[in-house]
LOMIVO-173967 format. One line per field, with one value per atom (N, C-alpha, C): x, y, z; residue in three letters; residue number from 1. Coordinates in steps of 0.1 Angstrom, whole numbers, plus 5000, padded with zeros to 4 digits. Example, Ala and Ser with C-alpha at 12.3 -4.5 7.8 and 13.67 -1.06 7.14 Angstrom:
BEGIN
xx c(5132,5123,5132,5128,5137,5129)
yy c(4943,4955,4967,4978,4989,5000)
zz c(5078,5078,5078,5071,5071,5079)
code c(ALA,ALA,ALA,SER,SER,SER)
pos c(1,1,1,2,2,2)
//
This chain:
BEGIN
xx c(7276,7262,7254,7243,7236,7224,7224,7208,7195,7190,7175,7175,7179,7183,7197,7202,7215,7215,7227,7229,7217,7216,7209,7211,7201,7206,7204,7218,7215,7222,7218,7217,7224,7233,7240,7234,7230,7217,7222,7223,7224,7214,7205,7199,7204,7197,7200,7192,7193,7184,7169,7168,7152,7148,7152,7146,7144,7148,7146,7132,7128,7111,7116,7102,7102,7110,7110,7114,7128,7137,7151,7154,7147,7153,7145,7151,7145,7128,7126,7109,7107,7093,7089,7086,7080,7078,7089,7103,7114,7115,7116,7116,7109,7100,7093,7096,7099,7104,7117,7125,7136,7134,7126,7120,7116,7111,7107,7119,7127,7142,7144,7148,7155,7149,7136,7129,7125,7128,7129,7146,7154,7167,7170,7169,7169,7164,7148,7143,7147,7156,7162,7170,7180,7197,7191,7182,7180,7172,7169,7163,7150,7145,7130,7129,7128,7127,7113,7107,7097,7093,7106,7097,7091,7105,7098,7087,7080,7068,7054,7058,7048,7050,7062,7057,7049,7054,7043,7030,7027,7014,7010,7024,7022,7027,7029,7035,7029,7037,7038,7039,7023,7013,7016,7020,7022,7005,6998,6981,6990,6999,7000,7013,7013,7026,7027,7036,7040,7052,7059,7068,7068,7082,7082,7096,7095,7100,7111,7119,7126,7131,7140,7152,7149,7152,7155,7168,7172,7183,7179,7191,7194,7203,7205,7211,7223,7227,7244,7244,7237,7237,7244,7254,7252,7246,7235,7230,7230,7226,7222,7210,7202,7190,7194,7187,7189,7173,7172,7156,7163,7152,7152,7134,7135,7123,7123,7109,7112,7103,7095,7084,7080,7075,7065,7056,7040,7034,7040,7041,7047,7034,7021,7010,7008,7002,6999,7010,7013,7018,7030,7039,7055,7052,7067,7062,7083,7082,7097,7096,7110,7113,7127,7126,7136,7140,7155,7154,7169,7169,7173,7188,7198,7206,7214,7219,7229,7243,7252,7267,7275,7273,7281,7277,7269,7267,7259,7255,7248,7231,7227,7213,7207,7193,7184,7173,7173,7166,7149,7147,7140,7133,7122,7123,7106,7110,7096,7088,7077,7073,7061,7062,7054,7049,7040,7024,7022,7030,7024,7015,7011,7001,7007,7008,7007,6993,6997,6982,6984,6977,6976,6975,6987,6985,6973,6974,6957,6942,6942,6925,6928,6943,6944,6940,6939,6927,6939,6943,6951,6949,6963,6967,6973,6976,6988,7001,7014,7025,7035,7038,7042,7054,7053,7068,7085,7082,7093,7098,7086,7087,7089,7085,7088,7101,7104,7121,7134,7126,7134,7135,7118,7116,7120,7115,7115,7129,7139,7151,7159,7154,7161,7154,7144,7137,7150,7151,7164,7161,7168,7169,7176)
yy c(6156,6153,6165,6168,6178,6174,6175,6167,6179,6177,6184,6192,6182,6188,6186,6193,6186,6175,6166,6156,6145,6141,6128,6117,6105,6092,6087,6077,6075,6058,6052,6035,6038,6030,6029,6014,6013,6005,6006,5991,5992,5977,5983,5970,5961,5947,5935,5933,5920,5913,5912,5909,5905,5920,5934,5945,5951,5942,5950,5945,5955,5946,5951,5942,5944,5958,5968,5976,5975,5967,5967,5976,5986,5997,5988,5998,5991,5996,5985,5987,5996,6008,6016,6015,6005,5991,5988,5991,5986,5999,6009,6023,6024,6021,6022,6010,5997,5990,5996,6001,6011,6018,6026,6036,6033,6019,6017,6010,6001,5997,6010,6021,6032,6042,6037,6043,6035,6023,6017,6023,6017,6018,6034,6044,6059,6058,6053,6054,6048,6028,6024,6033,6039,6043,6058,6062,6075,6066,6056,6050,6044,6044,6038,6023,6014,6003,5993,5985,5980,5972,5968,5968,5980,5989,6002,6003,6004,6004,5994,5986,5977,5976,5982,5985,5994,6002,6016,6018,6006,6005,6017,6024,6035,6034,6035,6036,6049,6049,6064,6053,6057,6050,6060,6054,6062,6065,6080,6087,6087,6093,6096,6093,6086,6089,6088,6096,6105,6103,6097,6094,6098,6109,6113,6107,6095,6093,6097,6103,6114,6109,6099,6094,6074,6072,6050,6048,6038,6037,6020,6015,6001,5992,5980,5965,5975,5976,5975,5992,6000,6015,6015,6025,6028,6034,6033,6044,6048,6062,6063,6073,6062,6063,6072,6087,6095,6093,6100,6100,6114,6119,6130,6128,6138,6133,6152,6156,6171,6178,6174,6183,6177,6178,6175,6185,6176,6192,6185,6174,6173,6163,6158,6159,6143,6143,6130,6131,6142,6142,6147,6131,6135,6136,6145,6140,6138,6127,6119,6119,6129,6130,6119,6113,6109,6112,6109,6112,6102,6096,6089,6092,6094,6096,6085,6087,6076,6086,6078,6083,6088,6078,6084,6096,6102,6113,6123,6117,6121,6131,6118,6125,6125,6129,6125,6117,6105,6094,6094,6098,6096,6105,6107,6118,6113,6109,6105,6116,6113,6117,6110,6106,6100,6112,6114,6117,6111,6112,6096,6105,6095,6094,6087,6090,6084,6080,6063,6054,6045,6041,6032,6019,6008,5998,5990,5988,5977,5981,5995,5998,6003,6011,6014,6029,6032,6050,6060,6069,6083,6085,6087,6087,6095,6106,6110,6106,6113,6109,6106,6093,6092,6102,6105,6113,6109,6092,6088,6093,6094,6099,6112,6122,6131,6133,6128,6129,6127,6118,6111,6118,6117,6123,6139,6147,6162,6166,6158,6167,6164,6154,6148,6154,6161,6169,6181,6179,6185,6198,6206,6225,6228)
zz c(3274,3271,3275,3263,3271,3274,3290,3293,3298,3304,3299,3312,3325,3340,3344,3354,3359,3367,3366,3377,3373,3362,3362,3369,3368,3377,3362,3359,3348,3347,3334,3332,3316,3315,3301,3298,3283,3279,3262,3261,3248,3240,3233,3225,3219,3226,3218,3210,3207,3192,3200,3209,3213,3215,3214,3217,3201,3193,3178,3170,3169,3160,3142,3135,3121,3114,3117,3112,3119,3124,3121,3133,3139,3156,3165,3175,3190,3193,3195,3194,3207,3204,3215,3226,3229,3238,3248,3246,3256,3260,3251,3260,3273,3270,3283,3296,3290,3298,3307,3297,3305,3313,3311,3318,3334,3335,3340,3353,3343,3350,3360,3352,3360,3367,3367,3380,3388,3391,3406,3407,3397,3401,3409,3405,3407,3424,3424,3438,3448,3443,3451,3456,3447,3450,3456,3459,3470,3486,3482,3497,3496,3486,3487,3482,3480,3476,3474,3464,3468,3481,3486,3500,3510,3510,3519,3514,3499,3492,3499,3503,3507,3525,3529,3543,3547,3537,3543,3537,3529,3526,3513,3511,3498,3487,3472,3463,3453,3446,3436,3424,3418,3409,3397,3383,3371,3370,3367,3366,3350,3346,3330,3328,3315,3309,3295,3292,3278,3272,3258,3254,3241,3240,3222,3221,3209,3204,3191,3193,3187,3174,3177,3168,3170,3157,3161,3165,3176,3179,3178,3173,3165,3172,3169,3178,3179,3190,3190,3197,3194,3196,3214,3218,3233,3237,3244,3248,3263,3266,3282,3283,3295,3298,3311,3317,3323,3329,3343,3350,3359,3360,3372,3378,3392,3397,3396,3391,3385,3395,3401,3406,3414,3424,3438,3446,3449,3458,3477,3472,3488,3496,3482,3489,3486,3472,3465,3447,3451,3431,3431,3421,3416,3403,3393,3380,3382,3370,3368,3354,3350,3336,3329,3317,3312,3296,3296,3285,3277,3270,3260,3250,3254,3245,3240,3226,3220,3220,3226,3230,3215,3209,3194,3190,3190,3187,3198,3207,3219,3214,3204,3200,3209,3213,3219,3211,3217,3207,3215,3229,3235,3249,3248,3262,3266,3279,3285,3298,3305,3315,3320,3333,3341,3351,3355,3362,3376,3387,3396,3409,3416,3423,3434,3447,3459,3458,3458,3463,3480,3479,3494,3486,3486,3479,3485,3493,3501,3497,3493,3487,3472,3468,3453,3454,3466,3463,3465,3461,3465,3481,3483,3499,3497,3508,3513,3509,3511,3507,3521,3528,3541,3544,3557,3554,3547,3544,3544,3530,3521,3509,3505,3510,3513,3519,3528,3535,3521,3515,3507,3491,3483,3471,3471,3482,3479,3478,3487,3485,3469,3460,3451,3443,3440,3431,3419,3407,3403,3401,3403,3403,3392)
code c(UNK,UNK,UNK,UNK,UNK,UNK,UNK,UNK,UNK,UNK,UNK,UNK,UNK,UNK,UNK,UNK,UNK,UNK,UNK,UNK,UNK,UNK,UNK,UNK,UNK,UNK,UNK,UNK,UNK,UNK,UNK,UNK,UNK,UNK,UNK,UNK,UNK,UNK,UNK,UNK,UNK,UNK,UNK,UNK,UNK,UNK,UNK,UNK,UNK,UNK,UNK,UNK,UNK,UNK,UNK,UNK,UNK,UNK,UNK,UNK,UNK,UNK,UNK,UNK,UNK,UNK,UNK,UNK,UNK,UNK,UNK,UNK,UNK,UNK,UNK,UNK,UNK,UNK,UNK,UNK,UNK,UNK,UNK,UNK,UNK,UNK,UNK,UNK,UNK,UNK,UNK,UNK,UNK,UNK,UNK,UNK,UNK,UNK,UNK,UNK,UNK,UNK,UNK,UNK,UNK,UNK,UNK,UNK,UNK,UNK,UNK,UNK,UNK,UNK,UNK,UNK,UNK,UNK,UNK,UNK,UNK,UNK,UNK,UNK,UNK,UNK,UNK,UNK,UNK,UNK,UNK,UNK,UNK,UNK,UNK,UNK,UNK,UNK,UNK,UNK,UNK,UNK,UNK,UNK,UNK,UNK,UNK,UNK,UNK,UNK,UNK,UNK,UNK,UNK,UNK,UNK,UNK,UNK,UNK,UNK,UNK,UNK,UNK,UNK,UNK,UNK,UNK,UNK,UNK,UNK,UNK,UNK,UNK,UNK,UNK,UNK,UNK,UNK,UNK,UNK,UNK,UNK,UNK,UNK,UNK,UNK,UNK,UNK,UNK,UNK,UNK,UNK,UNK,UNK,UNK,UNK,UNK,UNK,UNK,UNK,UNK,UNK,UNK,UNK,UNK,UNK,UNK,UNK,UNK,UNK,UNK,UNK,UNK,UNK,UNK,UNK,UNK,UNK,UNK,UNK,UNK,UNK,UNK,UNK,UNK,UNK,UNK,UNK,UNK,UNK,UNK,UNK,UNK,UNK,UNK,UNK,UNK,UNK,UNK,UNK,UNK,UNK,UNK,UNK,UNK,UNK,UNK,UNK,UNK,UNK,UNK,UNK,UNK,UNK,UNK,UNK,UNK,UNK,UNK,UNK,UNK,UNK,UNK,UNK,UNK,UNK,UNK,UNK,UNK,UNK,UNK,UNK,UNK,UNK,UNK,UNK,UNK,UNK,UNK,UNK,UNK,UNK,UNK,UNK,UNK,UNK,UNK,UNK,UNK,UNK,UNK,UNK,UNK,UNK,UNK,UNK,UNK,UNK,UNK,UNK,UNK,UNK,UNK,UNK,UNK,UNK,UNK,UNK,UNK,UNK,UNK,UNK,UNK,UNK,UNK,UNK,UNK,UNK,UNK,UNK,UNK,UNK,UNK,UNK,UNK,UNK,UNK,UNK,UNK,UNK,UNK,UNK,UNK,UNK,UNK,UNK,UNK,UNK,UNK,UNK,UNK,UNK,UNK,UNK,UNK,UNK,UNK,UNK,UNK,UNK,UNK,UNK,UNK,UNK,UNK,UNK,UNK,UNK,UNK,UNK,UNK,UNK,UNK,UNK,UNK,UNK,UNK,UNK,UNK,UNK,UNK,UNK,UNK,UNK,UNK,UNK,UNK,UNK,UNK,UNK,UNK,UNK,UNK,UNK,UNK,UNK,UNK,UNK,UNK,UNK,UNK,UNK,UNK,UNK,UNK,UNK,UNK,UNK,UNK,UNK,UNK,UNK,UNK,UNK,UNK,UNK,UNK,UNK,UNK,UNK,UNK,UNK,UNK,UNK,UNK,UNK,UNK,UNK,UNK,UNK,UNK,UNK,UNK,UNK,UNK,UNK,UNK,UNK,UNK)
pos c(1,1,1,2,2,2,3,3,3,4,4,4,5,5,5,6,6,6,7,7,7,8,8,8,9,9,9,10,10,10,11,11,11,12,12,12,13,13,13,14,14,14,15,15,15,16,16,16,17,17,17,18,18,18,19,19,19,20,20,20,21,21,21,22,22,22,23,23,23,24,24,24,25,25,25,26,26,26,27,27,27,28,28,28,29,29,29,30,30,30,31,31,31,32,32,32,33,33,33,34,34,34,35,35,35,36,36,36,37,37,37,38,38,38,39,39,39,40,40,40,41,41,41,42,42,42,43,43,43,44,44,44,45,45,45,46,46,46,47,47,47,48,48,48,49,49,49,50,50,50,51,51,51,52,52,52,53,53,53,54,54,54,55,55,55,56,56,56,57,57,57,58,58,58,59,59,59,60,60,60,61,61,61,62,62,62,63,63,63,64,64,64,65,65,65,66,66,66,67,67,67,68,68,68,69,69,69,70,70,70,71,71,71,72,72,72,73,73,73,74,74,74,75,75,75,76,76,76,77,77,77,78,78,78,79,79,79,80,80,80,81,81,81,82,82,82,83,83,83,84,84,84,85,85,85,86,86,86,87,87,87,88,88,88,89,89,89,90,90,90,91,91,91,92,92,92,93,93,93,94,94,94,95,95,95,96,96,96,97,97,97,98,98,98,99,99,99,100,100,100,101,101,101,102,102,102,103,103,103,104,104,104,105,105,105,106,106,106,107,107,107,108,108,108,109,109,109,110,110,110,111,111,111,112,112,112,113,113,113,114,114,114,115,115,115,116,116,116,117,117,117,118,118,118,119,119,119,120,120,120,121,121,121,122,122,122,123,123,123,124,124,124,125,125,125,126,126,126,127,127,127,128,128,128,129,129,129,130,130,130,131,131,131,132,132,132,133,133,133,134,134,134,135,135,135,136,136,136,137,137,137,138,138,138,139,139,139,140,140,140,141,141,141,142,142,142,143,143,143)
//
């Protein structure tokens, strides 16, 4: 597979019937639900978890996100959903890239990017990033 960074954290994902809309592919709509799967899953499996999230009173809040939809991928397709966490200032701002391939041919069906924001979940305002996240986020940053 040729992916975009090395060493993805990655989710093999293949659509069912409830992910297919009117036009017969998997609606744009679950992409992002995916997206969204494998970035808790990613953050879990490096140490962060929604609770460390609510202990520390911080979370990394999507500010933007962006999705080009390349290719349709249809009931039955295998695919694998890839995340990297690409950039950090270390302060308030990650950006977390993905990207979408179908194994039969290893297109790229999909490539996303999230924007996030360390917030303070109790007021919602941009916080600092605790050291835990830092300890945690900065070394997994892909090169």
């Amino acid at each position: 597979m040729i992916w975009d960074y090395p060493q993805p954290f990655t989710l093999k994902l293949t659509p069912t019937s409830s992910d297919i809309d009117g036009l017969q592919h998997t609606n744009n709509a679950v992409y992002v639900q995916w997206c969204e799967v494998i970035g808790w899953a990613h953050s879990e499996q490096l140490g962060l978890s929604l609770n460390n999230y609510q202990a520390l009173n911080r979370a990394m809040a999507i500010r933007h996100a962006a999705y080009d939809y390349l290719l349709p991928s249809v009931m039955g397709d295998e695919l694998i959903l890839g995340t990297w966490i690409v950039a950090s200032d270390g302060k308030l701002n990650m950006e977390r890239r993905f990207q979408l391939i179908r194994e039969a041919d290893e297109a790229v069906i999909m490539r996303g990017q999230w924007n996030l924001v360390c917030i303070e979940i109790s007021t919602g305002k941009a916080k600092r990033m605790p050291a835990e996240f830092c300890d945690i986020y900065l070394p997994a940053i892909a090169k």
